[in-house]
C-alpha positions in Angstrom: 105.0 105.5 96.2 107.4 104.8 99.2 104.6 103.9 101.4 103.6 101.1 98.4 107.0 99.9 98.4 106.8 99.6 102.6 103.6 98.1 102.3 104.6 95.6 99.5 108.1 94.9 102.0 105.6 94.1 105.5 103.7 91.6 103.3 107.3 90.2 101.7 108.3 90.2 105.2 105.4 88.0 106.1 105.8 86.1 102.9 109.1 84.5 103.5 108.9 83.9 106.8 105.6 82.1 106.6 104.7 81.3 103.2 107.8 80.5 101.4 107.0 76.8 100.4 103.7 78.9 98.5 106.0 80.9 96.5 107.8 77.5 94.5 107.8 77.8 91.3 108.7 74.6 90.3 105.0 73.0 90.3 103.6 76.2 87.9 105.0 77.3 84.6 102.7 80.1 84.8 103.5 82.1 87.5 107.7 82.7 88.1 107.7 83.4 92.1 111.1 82.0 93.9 111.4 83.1 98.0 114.6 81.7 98.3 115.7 84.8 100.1 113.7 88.6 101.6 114.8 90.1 98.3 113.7 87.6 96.1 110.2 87.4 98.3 109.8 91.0 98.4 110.5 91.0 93.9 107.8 88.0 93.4 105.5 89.6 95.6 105.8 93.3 93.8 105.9 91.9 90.4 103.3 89.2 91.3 100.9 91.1 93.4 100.4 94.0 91.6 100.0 92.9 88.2 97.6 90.2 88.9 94.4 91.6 89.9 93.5 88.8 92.9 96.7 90.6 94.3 99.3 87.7 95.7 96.8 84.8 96.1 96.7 84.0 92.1 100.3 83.9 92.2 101.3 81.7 94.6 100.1 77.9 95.2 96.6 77.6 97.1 96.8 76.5 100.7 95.5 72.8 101.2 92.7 73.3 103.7 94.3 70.3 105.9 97.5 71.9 106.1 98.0 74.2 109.7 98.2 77.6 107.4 95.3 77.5 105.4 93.7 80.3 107.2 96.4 82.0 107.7 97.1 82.2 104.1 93.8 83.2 103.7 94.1 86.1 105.8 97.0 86.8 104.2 95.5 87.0 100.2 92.8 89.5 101.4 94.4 91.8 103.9 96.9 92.0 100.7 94.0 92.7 98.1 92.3 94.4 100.2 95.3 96.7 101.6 97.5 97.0 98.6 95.0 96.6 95.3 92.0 98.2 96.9 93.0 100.9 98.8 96.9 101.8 97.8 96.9 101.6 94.2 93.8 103.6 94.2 95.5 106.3 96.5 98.0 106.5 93.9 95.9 106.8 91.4 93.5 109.5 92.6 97.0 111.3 93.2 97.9 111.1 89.5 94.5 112.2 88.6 94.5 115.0 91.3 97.9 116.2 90.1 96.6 116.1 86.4 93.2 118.4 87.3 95.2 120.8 89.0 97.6 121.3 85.6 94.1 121.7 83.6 93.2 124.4 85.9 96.2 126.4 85.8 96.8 126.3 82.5 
């Protein structure tokens, strides 16, 4: 769980010092992000990232391709799928799943 929350805090990290102008909230009612400081990065990307399944790339704004950090962004939505929804949250999971066969086994 602690690694997650590092994980999550590298990407926020990364967020706010690059991406901040994606996280604006004022041009979507849909998705709430603000990056108006690390903390409030490092909330909208753990509430955002994990509940959407596309991981932070659904909830920020897309990248126009003309703009310099278009493929950066880009980079940065699948090293965060791939890193924190692929391969973390199904850690976690086959941990909670572990735990629970070994408390049908010794009971």
């Amino acid at each position: 769980m602690i690694l997650g929350l590092v994980c999550i805090y590298i990407f926020s990290v990364f967020g706010y010092r690059y991406f901040a102008d994606f996280y604006d909230h004022t041009m979507d009612i849909d998705f709430v992000t603000y990056c108006e400081s690390l903390f409030d990065c490092f909330l909208s990307t753990f509430n955002n990232g994990i509940r959407y399944g596309g991981g932070i790339g659904e909830a920020l704004h897309p990248p126009l391709k003309e703009s310099g950090l278009y493929w950066q962004r880009m980079v940065f939505d699948i090293l965060f799928f791939v890193v924190i929804v692929l391969m973390l949250l199904n850690i976690i999971f086959g941990i909670i799943i572990d735990t629970f066969a070994e408390l049908r086994i010794k009971r």
